[in-house]
Each structure stands twice: as C-alpha cells, then as structure tokens.
C-alpha positions as CSV (number, residue, x, y, z in Angstrom):
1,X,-62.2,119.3,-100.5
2,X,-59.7,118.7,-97.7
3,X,-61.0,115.1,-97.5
4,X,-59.8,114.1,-101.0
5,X,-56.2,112.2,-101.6
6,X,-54.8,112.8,-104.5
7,X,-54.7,109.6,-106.5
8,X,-56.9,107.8,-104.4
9,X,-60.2,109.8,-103.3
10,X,-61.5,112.4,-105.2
11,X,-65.2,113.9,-105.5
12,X,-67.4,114.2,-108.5
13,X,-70.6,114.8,-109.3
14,X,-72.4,111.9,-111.0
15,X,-75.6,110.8,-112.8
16,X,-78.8,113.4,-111.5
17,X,-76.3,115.8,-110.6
18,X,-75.6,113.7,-107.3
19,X,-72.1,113.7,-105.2
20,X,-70.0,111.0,-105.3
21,X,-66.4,110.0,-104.1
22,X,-64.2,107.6,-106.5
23,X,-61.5,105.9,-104.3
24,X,-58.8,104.1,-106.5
25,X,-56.5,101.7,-104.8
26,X,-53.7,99.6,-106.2
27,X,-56.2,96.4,-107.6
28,X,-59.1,98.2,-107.7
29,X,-61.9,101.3,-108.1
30,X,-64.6,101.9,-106.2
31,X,-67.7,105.1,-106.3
32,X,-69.7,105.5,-103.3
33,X,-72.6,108.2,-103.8
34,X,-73.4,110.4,-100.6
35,X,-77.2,109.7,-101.6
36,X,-77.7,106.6,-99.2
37,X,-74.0,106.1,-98.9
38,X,-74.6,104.1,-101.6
39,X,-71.4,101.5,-103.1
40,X,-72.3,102.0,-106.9
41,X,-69.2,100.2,-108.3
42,X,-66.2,98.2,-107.4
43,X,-63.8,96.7,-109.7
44,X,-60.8,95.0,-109.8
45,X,-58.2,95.6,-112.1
46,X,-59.3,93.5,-115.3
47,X,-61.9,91.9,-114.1
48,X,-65.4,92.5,-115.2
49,X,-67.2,94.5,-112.2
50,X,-68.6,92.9,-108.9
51,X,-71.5,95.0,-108.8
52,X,-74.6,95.3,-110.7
53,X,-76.4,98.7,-111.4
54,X,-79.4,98.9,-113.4
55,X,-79.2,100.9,-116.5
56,X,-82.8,102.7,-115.4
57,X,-81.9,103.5,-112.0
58,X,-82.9,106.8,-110.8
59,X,-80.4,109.1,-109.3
60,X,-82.4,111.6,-107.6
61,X,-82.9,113.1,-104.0
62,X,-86.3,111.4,-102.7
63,X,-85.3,108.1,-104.8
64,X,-83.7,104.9,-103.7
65,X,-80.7,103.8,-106.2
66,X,-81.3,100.5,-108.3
67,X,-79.0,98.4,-107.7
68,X,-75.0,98.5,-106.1
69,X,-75.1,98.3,-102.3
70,X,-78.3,99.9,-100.8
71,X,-78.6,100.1,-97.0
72,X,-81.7,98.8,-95.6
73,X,-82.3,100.2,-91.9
74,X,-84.2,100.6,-90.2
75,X,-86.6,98.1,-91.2
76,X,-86.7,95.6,-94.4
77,X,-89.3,95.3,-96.8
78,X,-92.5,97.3,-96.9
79,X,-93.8,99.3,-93.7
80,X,-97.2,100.9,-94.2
81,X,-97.1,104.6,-94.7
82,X,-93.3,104.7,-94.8
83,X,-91.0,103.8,-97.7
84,X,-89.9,100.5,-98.2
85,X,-86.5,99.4,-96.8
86,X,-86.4,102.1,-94.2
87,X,-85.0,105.8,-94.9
88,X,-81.5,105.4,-94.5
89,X,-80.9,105.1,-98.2
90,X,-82.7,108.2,-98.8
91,X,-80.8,110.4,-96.8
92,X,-77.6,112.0,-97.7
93,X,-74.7,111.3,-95.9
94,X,-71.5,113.0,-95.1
95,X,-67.6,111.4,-95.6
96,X,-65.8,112.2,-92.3
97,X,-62.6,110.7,-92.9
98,X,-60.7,108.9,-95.8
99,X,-56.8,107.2,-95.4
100,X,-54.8,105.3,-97.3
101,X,-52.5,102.3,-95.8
102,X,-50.4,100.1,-98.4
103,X,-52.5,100.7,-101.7
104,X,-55.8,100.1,-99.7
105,X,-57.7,102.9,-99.0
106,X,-60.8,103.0,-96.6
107,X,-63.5,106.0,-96.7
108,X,-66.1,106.8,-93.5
109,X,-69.5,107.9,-94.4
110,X,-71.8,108.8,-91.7
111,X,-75.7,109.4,-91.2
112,X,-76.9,113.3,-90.3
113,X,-79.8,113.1,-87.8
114,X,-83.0,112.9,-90.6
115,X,-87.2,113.9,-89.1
116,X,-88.0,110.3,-89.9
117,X,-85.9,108.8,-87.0
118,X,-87.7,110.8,-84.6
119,X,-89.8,108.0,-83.7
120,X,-87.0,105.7,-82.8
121,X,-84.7,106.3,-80.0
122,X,-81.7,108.0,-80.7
123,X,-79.3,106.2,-82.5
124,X,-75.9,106.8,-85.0
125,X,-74.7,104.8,-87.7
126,X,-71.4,104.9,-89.7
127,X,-70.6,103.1,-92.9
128,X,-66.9,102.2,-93.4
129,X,-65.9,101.1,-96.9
130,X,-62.5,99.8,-97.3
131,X,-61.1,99.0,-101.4
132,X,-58.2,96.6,-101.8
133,X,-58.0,93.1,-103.7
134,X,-61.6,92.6,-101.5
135,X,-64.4,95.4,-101.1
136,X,-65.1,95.0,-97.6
137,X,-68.0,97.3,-96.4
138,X,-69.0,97.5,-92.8
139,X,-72.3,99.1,-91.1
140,X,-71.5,100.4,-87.7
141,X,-75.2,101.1,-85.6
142,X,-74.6,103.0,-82.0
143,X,-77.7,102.9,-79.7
144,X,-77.0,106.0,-78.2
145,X,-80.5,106.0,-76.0
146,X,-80.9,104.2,-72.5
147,X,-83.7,101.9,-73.9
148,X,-83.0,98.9,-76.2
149,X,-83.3,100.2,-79.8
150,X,-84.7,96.7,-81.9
151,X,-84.1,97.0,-86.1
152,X,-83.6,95.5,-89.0
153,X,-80.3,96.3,-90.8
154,X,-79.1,95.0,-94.1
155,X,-76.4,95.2,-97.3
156,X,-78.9,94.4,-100.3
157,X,-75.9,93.7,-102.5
158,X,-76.6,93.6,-106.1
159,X,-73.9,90.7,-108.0
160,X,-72.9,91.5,-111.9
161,X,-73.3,88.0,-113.2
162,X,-72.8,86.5,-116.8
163,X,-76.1,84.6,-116.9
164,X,-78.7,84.0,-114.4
165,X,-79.2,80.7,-116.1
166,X,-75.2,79.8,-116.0
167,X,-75.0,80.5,-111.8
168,X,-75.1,78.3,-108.9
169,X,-75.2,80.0,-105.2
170,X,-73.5,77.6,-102.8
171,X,-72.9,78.0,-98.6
172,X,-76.7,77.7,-97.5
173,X,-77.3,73.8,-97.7
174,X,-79.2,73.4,-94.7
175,X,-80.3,76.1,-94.1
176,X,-84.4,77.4,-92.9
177,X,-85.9,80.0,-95.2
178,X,-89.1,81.9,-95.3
179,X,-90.1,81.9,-99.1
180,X,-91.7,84.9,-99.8
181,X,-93.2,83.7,-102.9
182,X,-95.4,81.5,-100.8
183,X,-96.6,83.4,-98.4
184,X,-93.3,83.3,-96.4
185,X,-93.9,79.4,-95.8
186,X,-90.4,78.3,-93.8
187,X,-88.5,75.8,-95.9
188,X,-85.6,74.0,-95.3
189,X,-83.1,74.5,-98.6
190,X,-81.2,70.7,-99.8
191,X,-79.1,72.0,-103.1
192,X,-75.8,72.4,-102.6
193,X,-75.6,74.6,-105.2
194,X,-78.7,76.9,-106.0
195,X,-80.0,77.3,-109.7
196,X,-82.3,80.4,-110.1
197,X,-85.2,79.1,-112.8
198,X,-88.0,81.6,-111.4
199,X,-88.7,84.9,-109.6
200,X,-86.4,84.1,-106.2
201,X,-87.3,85.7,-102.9
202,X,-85.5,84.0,-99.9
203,X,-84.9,85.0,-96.3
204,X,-82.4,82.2,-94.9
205,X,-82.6,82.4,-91.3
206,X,-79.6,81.8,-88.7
207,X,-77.1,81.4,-91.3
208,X,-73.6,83.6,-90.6
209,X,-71.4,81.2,-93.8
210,X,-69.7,82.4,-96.8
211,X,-72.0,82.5,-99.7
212,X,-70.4,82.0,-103.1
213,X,-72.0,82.6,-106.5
214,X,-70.1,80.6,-108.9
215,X,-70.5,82.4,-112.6
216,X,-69.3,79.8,-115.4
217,X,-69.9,82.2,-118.5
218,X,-67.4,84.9,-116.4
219,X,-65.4,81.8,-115.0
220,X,-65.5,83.4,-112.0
221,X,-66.0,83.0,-107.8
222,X,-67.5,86.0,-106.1
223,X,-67.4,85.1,-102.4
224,X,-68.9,87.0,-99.9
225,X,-68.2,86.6,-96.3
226,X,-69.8,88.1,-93.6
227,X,-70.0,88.4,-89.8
228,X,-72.1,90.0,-87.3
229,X,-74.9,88.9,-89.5
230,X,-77.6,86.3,-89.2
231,X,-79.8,86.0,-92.3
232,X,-79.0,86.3,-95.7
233,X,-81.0,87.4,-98.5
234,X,-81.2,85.5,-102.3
235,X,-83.6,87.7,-104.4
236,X,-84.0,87.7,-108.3
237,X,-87.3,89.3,-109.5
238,X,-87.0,87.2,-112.8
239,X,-89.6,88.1,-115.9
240,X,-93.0,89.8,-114.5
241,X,-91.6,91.3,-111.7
242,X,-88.8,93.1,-114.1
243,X,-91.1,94.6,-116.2
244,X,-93.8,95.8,-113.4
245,X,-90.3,97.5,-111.6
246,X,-89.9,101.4,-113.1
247,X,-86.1,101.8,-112.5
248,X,-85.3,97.7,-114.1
249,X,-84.7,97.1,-117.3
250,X,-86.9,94.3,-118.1
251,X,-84.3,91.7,-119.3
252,X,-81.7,92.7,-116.5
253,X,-82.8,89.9,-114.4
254,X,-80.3,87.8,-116.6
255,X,-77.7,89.7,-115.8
256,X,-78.3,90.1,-112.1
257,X,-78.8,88.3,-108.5
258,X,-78.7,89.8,-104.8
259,X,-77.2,88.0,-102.1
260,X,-77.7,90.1,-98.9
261,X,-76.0,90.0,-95.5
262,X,-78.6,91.1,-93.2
263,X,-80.5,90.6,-89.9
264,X,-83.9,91.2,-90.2
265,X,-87.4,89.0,-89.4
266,X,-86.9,86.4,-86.8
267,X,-82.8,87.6,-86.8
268,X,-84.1,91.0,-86.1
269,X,-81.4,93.1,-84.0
270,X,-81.6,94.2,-80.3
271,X,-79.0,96.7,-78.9
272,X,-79.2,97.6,-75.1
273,X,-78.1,101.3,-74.3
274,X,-74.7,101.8,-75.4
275,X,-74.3,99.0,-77.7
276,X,-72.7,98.7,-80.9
277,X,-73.6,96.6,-84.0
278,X,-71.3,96.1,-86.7
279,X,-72.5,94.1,-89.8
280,X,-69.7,93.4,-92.0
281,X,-69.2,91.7,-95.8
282,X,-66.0,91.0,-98.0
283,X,-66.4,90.9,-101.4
284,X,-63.4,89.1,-103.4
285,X,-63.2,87.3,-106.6
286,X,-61.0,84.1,-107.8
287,X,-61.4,82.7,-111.3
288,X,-62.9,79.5,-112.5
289,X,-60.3,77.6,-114.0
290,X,-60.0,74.2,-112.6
291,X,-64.1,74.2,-112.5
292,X,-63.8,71.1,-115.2
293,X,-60.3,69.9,-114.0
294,X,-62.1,66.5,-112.7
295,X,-64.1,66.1,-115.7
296,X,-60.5,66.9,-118.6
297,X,-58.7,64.0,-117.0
298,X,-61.1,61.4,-116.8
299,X,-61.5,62.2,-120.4
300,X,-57.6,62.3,-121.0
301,X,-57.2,59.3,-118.9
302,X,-60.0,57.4,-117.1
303,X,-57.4,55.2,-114.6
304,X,-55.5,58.0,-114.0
305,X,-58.3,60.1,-113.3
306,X,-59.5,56.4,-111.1
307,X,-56.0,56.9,-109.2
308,X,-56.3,60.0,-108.7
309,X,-59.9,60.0,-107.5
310,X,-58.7,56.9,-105.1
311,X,-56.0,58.9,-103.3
312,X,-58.0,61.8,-102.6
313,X,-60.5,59.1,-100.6
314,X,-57.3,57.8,-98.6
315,X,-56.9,61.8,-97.8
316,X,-60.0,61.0,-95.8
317,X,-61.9,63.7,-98.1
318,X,-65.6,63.4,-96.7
319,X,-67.7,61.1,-98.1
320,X,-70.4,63.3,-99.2
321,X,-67.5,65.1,-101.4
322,X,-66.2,61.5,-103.0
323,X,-69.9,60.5,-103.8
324,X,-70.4,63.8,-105.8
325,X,-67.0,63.0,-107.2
326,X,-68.0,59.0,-107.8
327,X,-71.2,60.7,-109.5
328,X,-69.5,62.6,-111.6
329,X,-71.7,65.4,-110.3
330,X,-69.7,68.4,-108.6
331,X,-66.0,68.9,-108.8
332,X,-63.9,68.3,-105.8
333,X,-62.4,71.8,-105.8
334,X,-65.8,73.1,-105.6
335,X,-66.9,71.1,-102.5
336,X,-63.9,71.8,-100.8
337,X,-65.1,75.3,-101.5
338,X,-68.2,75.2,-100.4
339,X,-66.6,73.7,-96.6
340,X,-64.0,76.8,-97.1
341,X,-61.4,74.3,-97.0
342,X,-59.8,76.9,-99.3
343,X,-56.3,75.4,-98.6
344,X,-57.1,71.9,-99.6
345,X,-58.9,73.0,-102.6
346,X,-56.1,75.0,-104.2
347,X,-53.9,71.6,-103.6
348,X,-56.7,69.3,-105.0
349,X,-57.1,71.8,-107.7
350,X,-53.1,71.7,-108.7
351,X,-52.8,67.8,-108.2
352,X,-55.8,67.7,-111.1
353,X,-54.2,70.4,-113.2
354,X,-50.7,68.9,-113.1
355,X,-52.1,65.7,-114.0
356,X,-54.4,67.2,-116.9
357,X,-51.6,69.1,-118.3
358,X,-48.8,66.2,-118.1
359,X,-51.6,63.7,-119.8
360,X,-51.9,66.3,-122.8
361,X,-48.2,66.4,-123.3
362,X,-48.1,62.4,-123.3
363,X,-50.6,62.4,-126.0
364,X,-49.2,65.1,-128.0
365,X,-46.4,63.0,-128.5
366,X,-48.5,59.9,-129.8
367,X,-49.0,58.8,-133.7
368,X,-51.7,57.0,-135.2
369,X,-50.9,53.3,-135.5
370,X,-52.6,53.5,-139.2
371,X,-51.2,56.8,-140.6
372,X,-48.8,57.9,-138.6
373,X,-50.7,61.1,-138.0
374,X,-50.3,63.4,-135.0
375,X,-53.6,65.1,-135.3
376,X,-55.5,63.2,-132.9
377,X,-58.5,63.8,-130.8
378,X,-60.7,62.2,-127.5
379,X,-63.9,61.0,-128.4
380,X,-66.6,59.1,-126.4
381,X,-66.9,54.8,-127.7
382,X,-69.9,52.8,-127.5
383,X,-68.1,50.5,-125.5
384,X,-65.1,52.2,-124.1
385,X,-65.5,55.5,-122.3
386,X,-63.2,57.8,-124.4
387,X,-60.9,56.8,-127.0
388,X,-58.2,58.4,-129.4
389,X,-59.4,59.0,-133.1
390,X,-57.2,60.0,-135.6
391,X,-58.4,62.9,-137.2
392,X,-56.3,61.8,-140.7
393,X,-57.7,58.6,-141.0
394,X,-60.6,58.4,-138.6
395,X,-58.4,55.5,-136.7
396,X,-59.6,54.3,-133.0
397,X,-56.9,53.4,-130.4
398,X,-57.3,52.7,-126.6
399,X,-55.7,56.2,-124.5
C-alpha cells in the first residue's frame, strides 16, 4: 500500500483477521488496528510495554477491543439502546497519511461517515498518533454543522503495570470526583499518592495535570500529560467485576489500571459551528531508581542524610515536601515530581545519589575494630538508629 514506509509503517493483518499498521521508530514500536483506530501496543526499546491488552479481548467487527487506547465519542459510559462508550470504536477507520521526521514517525487515521451519527450534526474527527521516546496520541473533532455539536470525547488508556497492589497514581490531590461506586456521590480526593485496594471507578472533574503512575515492582514512571482535556478517568474493575467482564481475564486486574484523558459529564464538550477540539496525551516513561535514595542514606549515614535534608529546607523546598521528608513518608524526588518540578527533582535526585554512593565507598574501606574484618553490614540498634555489624564477629560500631 502506497501509505507504507519501508522500515517504519507497514500493514498486517492481526488477531480476528483485523488490519493493522505497525509503525517502528528509532526508541520505539507501536500497532494501531483500523477497527476503532485502536493504539494496541507501544513500546520502548527495552522496556516492558506501556500498554495493557487483555489476553481475552475480542478482535472482531461489531466488538470493542479490550484494552490499549479505545476512543470513547461520542458519549461515555452506557446510553440506552446504543452501545456503551459511543460508536466510534466500532467503526473502521481509514490511515490517510503517514511521515517520518528524525526517527519519529506520526500516522493519521480518520473516521468514514458511519448511519449511527446521523442523529448528531455533522461532524469529522481525525486521530493523529505520533511514536518517538513518548507515544503522544491526539483526537482532532471538527464541528462541521452551523449548530453547536455538545459530546463527550475520551482516551480510555489502559497502563501495563507490575502489581496493582505495588502502584501509587499521583497529580490529582485536590481534586472533585464523582465516585461511581457510590452512586456518583462527588468527593474531594486528599492522597497524594493513590493506592488502588478495591474495584476503582473515578471521574475527576476540572483537572487538566500530569498524572503519573509510579510502578515500584517495574521501577518505573509512566507519566501522562494531557491538554485540551478536563476530567480524567481512574478505573480498575478489581475481583467481581473481572470475572462478570467476557473479554477480562479474571486475575488481569493485577496487572492493569486506566487513567483516561477525557471530557465528559459536567466537562462535557461544546463546539460552535466551525470549531475544532483537539484532545491530546503524551505517554513517556523514566525509571525508578532514586525512589529509596532518601531512605539508603539515612541508613548509610543519619547526619549526613540530617545535612542533607537541612539544605534542601534552605533551598526553600515547600514545606509540605520537607514534612513528608521530616516523616520519612514520601521521597523528595517524588514530590518534586508530583509539582513537575522535573528539573529540581533530577538535581535533588543526584545530590542524594552522589551522597549514597560516596557513603558506600567510605565504608567499604572500614574494618572491624574486633577482627579486622571487612565484611560489614547496616543494621537497625535498640538505641541507635543504624549501626555497623561485623558480619565475622557479630561486632557493633557507631557509622
């Protein structure tokens, strides 16, 4: 097809005997299915993938793909006599143009006119998908009619995870929400960092900030920023709902959680004739590593890790952050995060790994006062907070 670049986009036919285009960049792959213009995959070069797809999903013509990037438009949730989450990942959609700039390559997918839109006023909508170091995917809705067009639009993203029991979801401190396993009873969400113990269903409402999920079995960030979007989705349907789901494996929820970029309920979308929407995400990933930075040299060194603590106050870090860190509750690097003070946290993060690393090297030079012994270890005291033992001779010495 005269569409394809060798090397980077390429059709195949995939699971159910459905289309699909595979676009390979320099960091990355990606598969987009024509069948919804549905994202299926994206993964960075050795990296575990972003996206989660069910293992039961059903890849068929008048059924909705489990999990990857469904588009939800024109409404979200369930509509009586319709299907849920509107039509417009039902339909099959058409690639209309594909380049390739640098080692990033960006594919354009747009919607034919389907019967079931006959009841709205005319409208077009193209799907640009662009594959680099980030997956950024943006939905492009033209009111082409002369009467405002109101909708619902949404990227139900679906996020591989290690363990739903070993993620936090940080960015939506403060934020309203309509719990939808009460009876959409509007709440105001207080964690910081959101642990996911039960079936989750939560629309945040007037929230446009970065959303990370922070995966400690991957070691891994996924971030996910957004713009032209107001609400944002958190959904795990957690044990029951699993097994009552046909196209979910019924342990998957461990392995799963959504984070969707959206406008829909009270952030419902308006566009007056002529007006263009454009709901946008980036997906990228960064690894864990200085998650426990904090935590190693306090346990290497408690007045270095006091000093160090000290002159991060006199950097006039906010006091919220230095009372987590007083706490010993989150790490600095992940507050600073959390702000998207992403600068400042990759400092703070190589000011505690310096430190960590330098306080190892100290101590691998140190003996045991008794034996002589290098083989010695940290250990908590009953009266001290850590303290050297010698593994030899079972000596304790001050660090």
């Amino acid at each position: 097809m005269s569409l394809e670049i060798p090397g980077r986009v390429k059709f195949s036919t995939g699971n159910g005997g459905l289309l699909k285009v595979i676009v390979t960049s320099d960091w990355s792959t990606a598969e987009i299915y024509l069948h919804g213009a549905h994202v299926t995959h994206f993964q960075k070069n050795g990296e575990p993938p972003v996206l989660f797809m069910s293992q039961k999903s059903r890849f068929q013509q008048d059924s909705p793909i489990r999990g990857g990037i469904p588009i939800i438009l024109p409404w979200f949730g369930s509509r009586e006599g319709h299907p849920a989450h509107g039509f417009a990942r039902l339909q099959e959609w058409e690639l209309s143009k594909a380049s390739e700039n640098n080692g990033t390559v960006k594919v354009h997918f747009t919607m034919p006119n389907c019967p079931a839109a006959a009841e709205f006023p005319p409208f077009a909508v193209e799907f640009v998908v662009t594959v680099g170091q980030s997956l950024t995917c943006a939905l492009l809705i033209t009111n082409e009619s002369q009467q405002n067009f109101t909708f619902e639009d949404c990227l139900h993203t679906y996020f591989q995870i290690g363990d739903i029991n070993q993620i936090s979801v940080t960015g939506l401190k403060g934020a309203a929400y309509l719990d939808q396993m009460e009876n959409f009873v509007r709440k105001e969400e207080t964690n910081d960092g959101i642990r996911i113990t039960c079936e989750t269903d939560r629309i945040y409402l007037d929230t446009e900030s970065t959303v990370e999920i922070r995966d400690e079995k991957l070691n891994r960030r996924i971030r996910i920023a957004k713009s032209d979007s107001r609400s944002t989705v958190l959904w795990n349907p957690w044990i029951e709902k699993s097994i009552r789901m046909p196209d979910f494996g019924d342990d998957e929820f461990h392995q799963m959680v959504c984070v969707e970029s959206c406008n829909v309920a009270e952030n419902k979308r308006t566009l007056t004739p002529g007006q263009t929407s454009s709901l946008r995400i980036d997906l990228s990933t960064a690894a864990l590593q200085f998650q426990n930075v904090m935590k190693s040299v306090a346990q290497l060194n408690p007045e270095l890790a006091a000093s160090l603590r000290e002159s991060l106050k006199q950097e006039q870090v906010s006091s919220e952050t230095t009372a987590a860190i007083d706490e010993g509750g989150l790490d600095v690097v992940d507050v600073l995060v959390a702000d998207e003070d992403f600068d400042r946290a990759c400092d703070v993060a190589e000011k505690w790994d310096a430190a960590r690393q330098a306080e190892r090297e100290k101590q691998s030079t140190r003996k045991c006062d008794q034996c002589g012994s290098k083989q010695l270890e940290t250990v908590p005291h009953e009266t001290l907070e850590m303290v050297l033992r010698c593994k030899a001779c079972g000596t304790l010495m001050p660090l």
